[in-house]
C-alpha positions in Angstrom: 21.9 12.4 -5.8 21.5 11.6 -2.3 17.7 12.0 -0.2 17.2 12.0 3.4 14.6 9.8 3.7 12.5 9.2 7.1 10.1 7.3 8.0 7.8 6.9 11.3 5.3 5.1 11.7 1.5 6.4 11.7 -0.4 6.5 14.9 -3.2 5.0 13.0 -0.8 2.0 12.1 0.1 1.4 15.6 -0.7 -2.6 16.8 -3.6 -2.4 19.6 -3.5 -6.3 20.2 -0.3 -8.6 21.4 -1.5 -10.5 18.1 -1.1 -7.8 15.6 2.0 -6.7 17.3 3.1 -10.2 16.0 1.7 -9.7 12.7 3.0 -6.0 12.0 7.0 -7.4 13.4 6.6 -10.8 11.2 5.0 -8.7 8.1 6.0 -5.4 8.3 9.4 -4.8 10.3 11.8 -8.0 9.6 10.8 -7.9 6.1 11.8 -4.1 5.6 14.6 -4.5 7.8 16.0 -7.3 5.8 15.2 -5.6 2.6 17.4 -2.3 4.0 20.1 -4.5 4.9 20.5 -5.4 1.4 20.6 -1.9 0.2 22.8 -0.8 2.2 25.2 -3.8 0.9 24.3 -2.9 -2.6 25.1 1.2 -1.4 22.4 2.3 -1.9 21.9 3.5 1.9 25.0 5.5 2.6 24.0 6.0 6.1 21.5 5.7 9.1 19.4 3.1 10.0 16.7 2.8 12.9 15.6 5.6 15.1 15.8 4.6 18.8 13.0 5.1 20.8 10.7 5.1 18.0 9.3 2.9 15.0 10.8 4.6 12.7 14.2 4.8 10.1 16.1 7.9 8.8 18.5 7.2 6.1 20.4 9.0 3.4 19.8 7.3 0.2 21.7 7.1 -3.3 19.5 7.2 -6.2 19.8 8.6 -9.8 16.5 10.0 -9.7 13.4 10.7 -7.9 11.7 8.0 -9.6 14.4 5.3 -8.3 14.0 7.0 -4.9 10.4 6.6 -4.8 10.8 2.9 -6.0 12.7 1.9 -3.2 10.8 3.8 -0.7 7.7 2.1 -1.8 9.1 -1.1 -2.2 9.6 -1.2 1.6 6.4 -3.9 3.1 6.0 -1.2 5.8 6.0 1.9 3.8 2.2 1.9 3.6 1.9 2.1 7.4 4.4 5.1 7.4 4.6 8.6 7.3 7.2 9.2 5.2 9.4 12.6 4.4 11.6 12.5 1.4 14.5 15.5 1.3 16.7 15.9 -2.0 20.1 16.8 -0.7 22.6 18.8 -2.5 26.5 19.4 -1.9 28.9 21.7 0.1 30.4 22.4 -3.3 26.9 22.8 -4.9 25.6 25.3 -2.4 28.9 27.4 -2.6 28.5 27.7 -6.6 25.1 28.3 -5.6 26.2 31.6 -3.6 29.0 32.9 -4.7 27.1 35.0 -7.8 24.6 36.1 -5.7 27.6 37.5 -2.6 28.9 39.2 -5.9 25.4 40.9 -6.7 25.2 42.1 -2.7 28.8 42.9 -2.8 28.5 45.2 -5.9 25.0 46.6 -4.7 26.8 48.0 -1.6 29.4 49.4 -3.7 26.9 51.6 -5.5 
């Protein structure tokens, strides 16, 4: 199944010093950024990546379930110092299925 996942960071988060600027890029960014590299080798992350503008990341992820999706957002060093939005995609195909059955209920309700 595939997620959209994004993730901005808190206002409460933000550095206030040149020194914990340091800290939050040497801790925080480079270590996540390095760790979404690698999942998007493994494809895992199918697409996305930073937002521009804005500490932040959007990405559509590939997990099996919401457990594994959690897992990796939360694996993330800077996920703690993000708020974070987690959307379960489904398919074209999916969402026709979905409403064909109920266009046939409408249809047949305006036949009556």
């Amino acid at each position: 199944m595939q997620y959209l996942v994004q993730m901005k960071l808190a206002s409460h988060s933000r550095p206030d010093s040149p020194q914990e600027e340091t800290t939050f890029i040497q801790g925080y960014i480079f270590p996540s950024l390095e760790m979404l590299k690698k999942l998007q080798e493994e494809n895992k992350i199918l697409a996305g990546g930073p937002m521009s503008g804005t500490i932040g990341i959007a990405l559509i992820l590939q997990a099996d379930s919401a457990q594994e999706i959690d897992e990796l957002v939360e694996s993330l060093p800077v996920w703690p110092l993000m708020e974070t939005a987690v959307t379960p995609l489904t398919t074209f195909d999916g969402r026709i299925a979905t409403l064909r059955p109920k266009l046939e209920r409408l249809k047949a309700n305006l036949k009556q």
